[in-house]
N, C-alpha and C positions, 0 to 999 in steps of 0.2 A: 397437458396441452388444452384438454377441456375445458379445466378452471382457468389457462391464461385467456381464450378466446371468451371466456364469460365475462371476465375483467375488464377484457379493452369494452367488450359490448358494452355493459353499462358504464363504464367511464364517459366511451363516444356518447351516449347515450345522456347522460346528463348534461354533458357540454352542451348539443344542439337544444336542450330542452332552456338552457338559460336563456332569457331574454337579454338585448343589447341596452346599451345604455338609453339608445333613439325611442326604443319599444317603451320602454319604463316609463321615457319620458312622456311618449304620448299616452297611455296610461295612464297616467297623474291627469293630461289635460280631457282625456274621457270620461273618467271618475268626474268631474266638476258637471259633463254634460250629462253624464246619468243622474245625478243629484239635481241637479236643474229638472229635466223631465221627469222623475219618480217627484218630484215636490221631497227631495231628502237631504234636511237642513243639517243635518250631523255629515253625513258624506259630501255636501258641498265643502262643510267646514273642512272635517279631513284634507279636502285639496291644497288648501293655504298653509304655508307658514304660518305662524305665530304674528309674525308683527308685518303681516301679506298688506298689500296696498292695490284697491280696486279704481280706476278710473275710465270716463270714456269723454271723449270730445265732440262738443256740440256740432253745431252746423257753423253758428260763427265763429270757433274756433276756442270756447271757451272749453277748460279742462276741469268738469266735476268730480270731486272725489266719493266714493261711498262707501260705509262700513262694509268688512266683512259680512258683519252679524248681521247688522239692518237689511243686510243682502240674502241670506240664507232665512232670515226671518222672513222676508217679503215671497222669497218662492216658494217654500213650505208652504203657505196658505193658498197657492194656487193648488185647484184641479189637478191632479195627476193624468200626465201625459198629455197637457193642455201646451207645454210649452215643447217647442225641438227646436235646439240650434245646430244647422246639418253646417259641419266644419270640413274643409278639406286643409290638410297639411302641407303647407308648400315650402316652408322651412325650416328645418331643425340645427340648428347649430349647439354641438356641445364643446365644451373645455374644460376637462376636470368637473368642480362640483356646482358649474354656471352654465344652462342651456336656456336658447334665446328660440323663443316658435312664432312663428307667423299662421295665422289660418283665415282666410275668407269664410265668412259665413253667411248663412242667409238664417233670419230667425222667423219664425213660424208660431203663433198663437192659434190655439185650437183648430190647426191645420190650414188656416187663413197666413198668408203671405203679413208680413208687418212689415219688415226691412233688412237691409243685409250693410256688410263692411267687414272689417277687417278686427283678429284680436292679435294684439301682439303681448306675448306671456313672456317674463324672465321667471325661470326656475331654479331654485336652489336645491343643491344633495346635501343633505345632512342625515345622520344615522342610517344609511344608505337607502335613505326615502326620498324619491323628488318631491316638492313640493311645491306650489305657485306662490312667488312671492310677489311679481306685481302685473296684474293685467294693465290695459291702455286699450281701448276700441274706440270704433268709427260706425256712426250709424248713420244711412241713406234709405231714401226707400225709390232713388232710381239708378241709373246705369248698374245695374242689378242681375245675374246671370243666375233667371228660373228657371 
């Protein structure tokens, strides 16, 4: 009796300890903003797929693309903790090994306001790691919720 109620203990026990597929997901997309604020060009990389695609949308509506690398090379050379992108999560959609995240953000240089907008990340599961495979943001610096 003793060893069966040990059994289920740690079975129940590791069930609740697993995270959901939502958790992982956002995970992946934290990872990229820890790496961003530690200035950490290997752990930004870790966030992307392999052949990941970064872009953001000007104000007239042009869409630039930018390297991963060029990207992760650019924030590495900043100050640590000089940058914060505070994200909230407003949509997570998964299906199988394709989830789609929406997150308002407002982005912060050395604690001075810069601008805020929107990211919108597709993520792929593969080798049961999510990873970002393509951002898309919007940058303003009004109608902006400080």
């Amino acid at each position: 009796m003793k060893i069966t109620s040990l059994i289920l203990i740690l079975i129940s026990s590791l069930l609740f300890a697993q995270k959901t597929e939502e958790q992982l997901v956002k995970l992946t997309v934290n990872q990229l903003f820890i790496g961003m604020r530690n200035s950490d060009s290997l752990l930004i990389k870790q966030s992307f797929s392999k052949n990941a695609v970064l872009q953001t949308i000007t104000k007239n509506g042009e869409v630039k693309n930018e390297s991963i690398n060029d990207f992760a090379v650019s924030i590495s050379k900043a100050d640590k903790q000089s940058m914060e992108e505070r994200i909230s999560f407003s949509n997570i959609l998964i299906d199988g090994n394709l989830a789609s995240v929406w997150t308002p953000y407002e982005f912060y240089y050395k604690g001075q306001f810069s601008h805020c907008g929107v990211n919108s990340f597709q993520l792929v599961k593969s080798n049961d790691a999510w990873k970002i495979q393509y951002i898309i943001d919007t940058r303003r610096k009004d109608n902006c919720k400080k």
